[in-house]
C-alpha positions in Angstrom: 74.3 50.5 116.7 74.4 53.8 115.6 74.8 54.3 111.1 77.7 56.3 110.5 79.2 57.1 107.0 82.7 57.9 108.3 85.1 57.8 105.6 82.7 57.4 102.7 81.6 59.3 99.7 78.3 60.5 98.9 77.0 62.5 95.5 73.5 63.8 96.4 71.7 65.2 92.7 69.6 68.0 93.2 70.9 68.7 97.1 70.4 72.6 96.3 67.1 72.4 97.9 64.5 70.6 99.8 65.1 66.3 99.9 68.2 66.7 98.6 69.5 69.4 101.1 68.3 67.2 103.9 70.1 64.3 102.3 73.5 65.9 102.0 73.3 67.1 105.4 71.7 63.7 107.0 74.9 61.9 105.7 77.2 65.1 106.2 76.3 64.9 109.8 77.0 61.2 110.2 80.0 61.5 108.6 80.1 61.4 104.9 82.3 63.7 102.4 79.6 64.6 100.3 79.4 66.7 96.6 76.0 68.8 97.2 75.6 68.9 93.3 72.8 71.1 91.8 72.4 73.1 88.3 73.4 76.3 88.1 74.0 78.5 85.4 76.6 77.6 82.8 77.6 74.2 84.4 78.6 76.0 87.5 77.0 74.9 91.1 74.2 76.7 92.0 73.8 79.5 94.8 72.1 77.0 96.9 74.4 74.2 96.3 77.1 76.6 97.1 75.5 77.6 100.6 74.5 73.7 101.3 77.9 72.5 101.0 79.3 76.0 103.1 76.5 74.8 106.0 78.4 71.5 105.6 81.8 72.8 106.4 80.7 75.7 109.2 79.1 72.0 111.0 83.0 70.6 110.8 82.2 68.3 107.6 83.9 68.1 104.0 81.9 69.1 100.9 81.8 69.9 97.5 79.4 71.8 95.3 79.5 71.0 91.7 76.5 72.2 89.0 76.4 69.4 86.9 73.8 68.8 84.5 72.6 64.9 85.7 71.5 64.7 82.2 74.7 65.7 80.6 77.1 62.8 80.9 80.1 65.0 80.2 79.4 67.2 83.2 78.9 64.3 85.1 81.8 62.6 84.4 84.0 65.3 85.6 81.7 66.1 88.8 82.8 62.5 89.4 86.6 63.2 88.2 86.0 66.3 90.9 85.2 63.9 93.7 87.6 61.2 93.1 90.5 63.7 93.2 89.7 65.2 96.6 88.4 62.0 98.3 89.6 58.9 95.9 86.6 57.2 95.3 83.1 57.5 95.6 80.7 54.9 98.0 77.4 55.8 97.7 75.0 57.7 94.8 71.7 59.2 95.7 69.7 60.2 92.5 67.4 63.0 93.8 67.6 65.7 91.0 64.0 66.5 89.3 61.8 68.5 87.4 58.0 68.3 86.9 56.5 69.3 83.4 52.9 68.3 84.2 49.5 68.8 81.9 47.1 66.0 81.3 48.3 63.6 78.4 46.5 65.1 75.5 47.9 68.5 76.3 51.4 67.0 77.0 54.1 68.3 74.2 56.2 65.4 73.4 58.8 67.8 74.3 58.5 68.2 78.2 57.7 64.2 77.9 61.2 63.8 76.8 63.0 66.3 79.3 61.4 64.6 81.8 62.4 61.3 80.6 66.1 62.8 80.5 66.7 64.4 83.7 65.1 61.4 86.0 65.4 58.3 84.6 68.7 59.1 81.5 70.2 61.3 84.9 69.9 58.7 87.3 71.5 55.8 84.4 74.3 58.4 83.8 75.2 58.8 87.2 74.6 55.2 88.1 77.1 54.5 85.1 79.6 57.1 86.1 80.4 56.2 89.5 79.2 52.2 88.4 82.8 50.6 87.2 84.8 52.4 90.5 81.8 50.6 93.1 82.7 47.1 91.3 86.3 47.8 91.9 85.9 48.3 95.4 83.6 45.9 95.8 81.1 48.5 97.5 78.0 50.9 96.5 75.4 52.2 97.9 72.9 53.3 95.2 69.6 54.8 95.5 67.1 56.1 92.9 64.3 58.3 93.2 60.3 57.1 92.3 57.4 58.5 93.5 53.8 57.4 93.9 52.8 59.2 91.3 55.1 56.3 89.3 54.4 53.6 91.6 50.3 54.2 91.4 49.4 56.6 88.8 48.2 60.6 89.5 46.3 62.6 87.0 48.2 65.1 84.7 52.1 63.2 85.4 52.4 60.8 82.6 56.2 61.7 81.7 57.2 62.1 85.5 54.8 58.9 86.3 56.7 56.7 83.4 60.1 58.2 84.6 59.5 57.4 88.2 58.4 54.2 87.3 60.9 53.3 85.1 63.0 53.4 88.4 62.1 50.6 89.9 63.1 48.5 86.2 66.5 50.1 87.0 66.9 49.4 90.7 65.9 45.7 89.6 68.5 45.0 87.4 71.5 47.0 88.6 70.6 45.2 92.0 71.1 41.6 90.2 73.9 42.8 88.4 75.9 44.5 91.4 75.2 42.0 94.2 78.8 40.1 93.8 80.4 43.2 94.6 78.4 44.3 96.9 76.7 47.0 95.1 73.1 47.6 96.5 70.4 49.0 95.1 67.1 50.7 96.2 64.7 52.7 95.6 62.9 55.6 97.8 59.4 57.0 96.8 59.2 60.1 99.4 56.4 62.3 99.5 57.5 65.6 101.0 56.9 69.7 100.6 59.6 71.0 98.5 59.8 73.3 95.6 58.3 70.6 93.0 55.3 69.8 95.0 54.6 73.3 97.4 51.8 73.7 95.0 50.5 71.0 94.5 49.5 70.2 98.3 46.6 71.4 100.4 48.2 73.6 103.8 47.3 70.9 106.3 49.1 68.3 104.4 52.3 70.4 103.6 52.8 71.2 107.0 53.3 67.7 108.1 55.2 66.6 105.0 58.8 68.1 106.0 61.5 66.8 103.4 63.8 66.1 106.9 61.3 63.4 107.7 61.5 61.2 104.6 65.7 61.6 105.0 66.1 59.2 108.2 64.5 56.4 105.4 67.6 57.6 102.9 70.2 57.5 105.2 68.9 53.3 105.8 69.0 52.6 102.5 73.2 53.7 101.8 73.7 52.4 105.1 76.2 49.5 105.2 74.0 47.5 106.0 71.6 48.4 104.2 69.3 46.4 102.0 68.5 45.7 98.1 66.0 45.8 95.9 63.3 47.7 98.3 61.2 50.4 97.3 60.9 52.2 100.6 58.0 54.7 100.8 58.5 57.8 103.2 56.8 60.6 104.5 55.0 62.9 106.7 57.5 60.4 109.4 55.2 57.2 107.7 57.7 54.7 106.2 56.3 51.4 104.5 57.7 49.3 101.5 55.9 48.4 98.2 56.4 44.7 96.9 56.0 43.7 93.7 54.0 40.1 93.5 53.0 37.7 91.2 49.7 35.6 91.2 50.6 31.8 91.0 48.9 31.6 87.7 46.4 29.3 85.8 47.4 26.9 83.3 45.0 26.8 80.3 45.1 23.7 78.1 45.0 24.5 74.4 41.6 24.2 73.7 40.3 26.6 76.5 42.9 29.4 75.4 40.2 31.7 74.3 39.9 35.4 75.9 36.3 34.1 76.8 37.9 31.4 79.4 40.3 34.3 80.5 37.3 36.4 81.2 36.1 33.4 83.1 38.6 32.4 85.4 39.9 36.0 85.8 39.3 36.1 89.6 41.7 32.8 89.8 43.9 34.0 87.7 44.2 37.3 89.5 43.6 35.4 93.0 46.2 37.8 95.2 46.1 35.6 98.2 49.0 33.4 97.1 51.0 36.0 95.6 54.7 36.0 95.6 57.8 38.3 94.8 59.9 37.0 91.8 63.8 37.1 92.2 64.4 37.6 88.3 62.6 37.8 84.9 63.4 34.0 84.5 61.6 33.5 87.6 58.9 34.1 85.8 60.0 32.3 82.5 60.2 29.3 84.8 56.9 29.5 86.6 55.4 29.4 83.6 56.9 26.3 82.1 56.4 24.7 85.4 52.6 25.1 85.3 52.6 24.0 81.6 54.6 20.9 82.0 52.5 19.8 85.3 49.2 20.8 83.1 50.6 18.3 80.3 51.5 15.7 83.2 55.3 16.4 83.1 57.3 17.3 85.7 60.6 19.6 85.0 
C-alpha cells in the first residue's frame, strides 16, 4: 500500500536547504500541507524557504514558508499559530534545523557549546512542545527528531553537536512513553547525507553517493501512519539500518565481593553482550536490578 499524507500537516525545521528541502518535498508530493520553515533575516522566512515552498505550489501542493527561530519559542509559537489558521491543526513535526560550531573540546568556547545545545536539542523541545498539547487532542502525531552518528558514536572535534544529537534519543524516549495513549509516536532519524553542514567535511567519492534525497524515503516511514516508535533509524548513501539500545543481564555481587577489584574481575560477565536486551522504561531497569538482588539473597519478588 502506497504512504500517503493526504490531508495532514507537516512543519519541516530547517527545509531551506538540503534534508530538509527533500523532506518538505517527499511529504509535499505525497500529499502533505507542509510549512517549509527556515531562518531568515529578522524572523522572516528565508530566500530558500521562500523558493521551497513556491516549488511546492508550481507541483500542485499547499505550503507555507515561515523563518522562525526553532530556538525562539515566541517565533515558534506563532509559526504554529500560522499553520493552524490555514490548515487547523498540525499532524506531524520533523526537527531538522542545525548548525555545527566544531573545534576540539579544549578549544571549544563554552559559547558555541551552548548555541549548539539551543538550536538542536532546546529547538527540537520547543517545537515538540508547541505543536505537543494539539497532537494529544487529536489523538495523533507524528514526531521525529534529528541525531546523528556523530551523537550516537562519537567523532572528533563535535562535542556540543555530539551531546545535542545525543540528547535526542533521551527525548524521543520519553515523549514516546508519554504520547503513546494518544497515539503520538516518536522517532528518531540519524541521516548521513551531503548538505551545507557536512560538504566539507566529506571526501568527493563519499559526497557523491551521499545525496540528502536518499536518506528522505527513511523520513517519510517514520511520520507515516503507520509508522513506528521509539526507533533510531539510520539512513544514508540509500543504506538504512536501526541502532538499539541494550542492556547486559547483569551480575549480582553479594556484599562482601562489592569491591572495584571483583568488578575488574568479572568485567567480561558483566559486560557479556550475548544476552543483551532493550529496556521498555527506566524502571525496567530499576526492576532488573532488584530482581537479581532478591534472587542473589534467595528471595523471589
Amino acid at each position: 500500500m502506497d504512504i500517503r499524507f493526504d490531508g495532514r500537516v507537516a512543519i519541516v525545521t530547517g527545509a531551506g536547504a538540503g534534508l530538509g528541502r527533500c523532506h518538505a518535498l517527499g511529504l509535499a508530493a505525497r500529499g502533505a500541507k507542509v510549512v517549509v520553515n527556515d531562518l531568515g533575516p529578522g524572523g522572516a522566512p528565508s530566500d530558500s524557504a521562500k523558493a521551497v515552498a513556491a516549488e511546492i505550489k508550481a507541483a500542485g501542493g499547499e505550503a507555507i514558508a515561515h523563518g522562525a527561530d526553532v530556538s525562539n519559542a515566541a517565533q515558534v509559537a506563532d509559526m504554529v499559530r500560522v499553520a493552524e489558521a490555514a490548515w487547523g491543526k498540525i499532524d506531524i513535526l520533523v526537527n531538522n534545523a542545525g548548525i555545527l560550531r566544531d573545534k576540539t573540546f579544549a578549544k571549544m568556547e563554552l559559547a558555541d557549546f551552548q548555541k549548539v545545545i539551543d538550536v538542536h536539542l532546546m529547538g527540537s523541545a520547543i517545537c515538540a512542545k508547541a505543536v505537543w498539547n494539539g497532537m494529544r487532542e487529536r489523538n495523533y502525531g507524528r514526531i521525529v527528531f534529528t541525531s546523528s552518528s556523530s551523537g550516537l558514536y562519537g567523532n572528533f572535534g563535535q562535542a556540543n553537536y555530539g551531546a545535542a544529537k545525543a540528547a535526542m534519543v533521551g527525548l524521543m524516549n520519553v515523549l514516546h512513553l508519554e504520547g503513546a495513549k494518544n497515539d503520538i509516536r516518536v522517532n528518531t532519524l540519524a541521516p548521513t547525507a551531503r548538505t551545507q553542514m557536512t560538504e566539507n567535511l566529506l571526501p568527493p567519492d563519499a559526497a557523491e553517493l551521499l545525496a540528502p534525497e536518499a536518506v528522505t524515503p527513511g523520513l517519510l516511514y517514520l511520520v507515516s501512519e503507520n509508522a513506528p516508535s521509539r526507533v533510531i533509524l539510520g539512513a544514508g548513501a540509500g543504506v538504512f539500518a536501526v541502532t538499539h539500545i541494550e542492556e547486559s543481564p547483569g551480575v549480582y555481587l553479594a556484599p562482601e565481593e562489592r569491591t572495584p577489584e571483583t568488578i575488574a574481575a568479572r568485567f567480561a560477565e558483566i559486560s557479556d553482550r550475548e544476552a543483551a536486551r532493550p529496556l521498555d522504561n527506566a524502571f525496567g531497569q530499576t526492576f532488573k536490578f532488584t530482581s537479581l538482588a532478591a534472587r542473589g539473597r534467595g528471595v523471589e519478588l
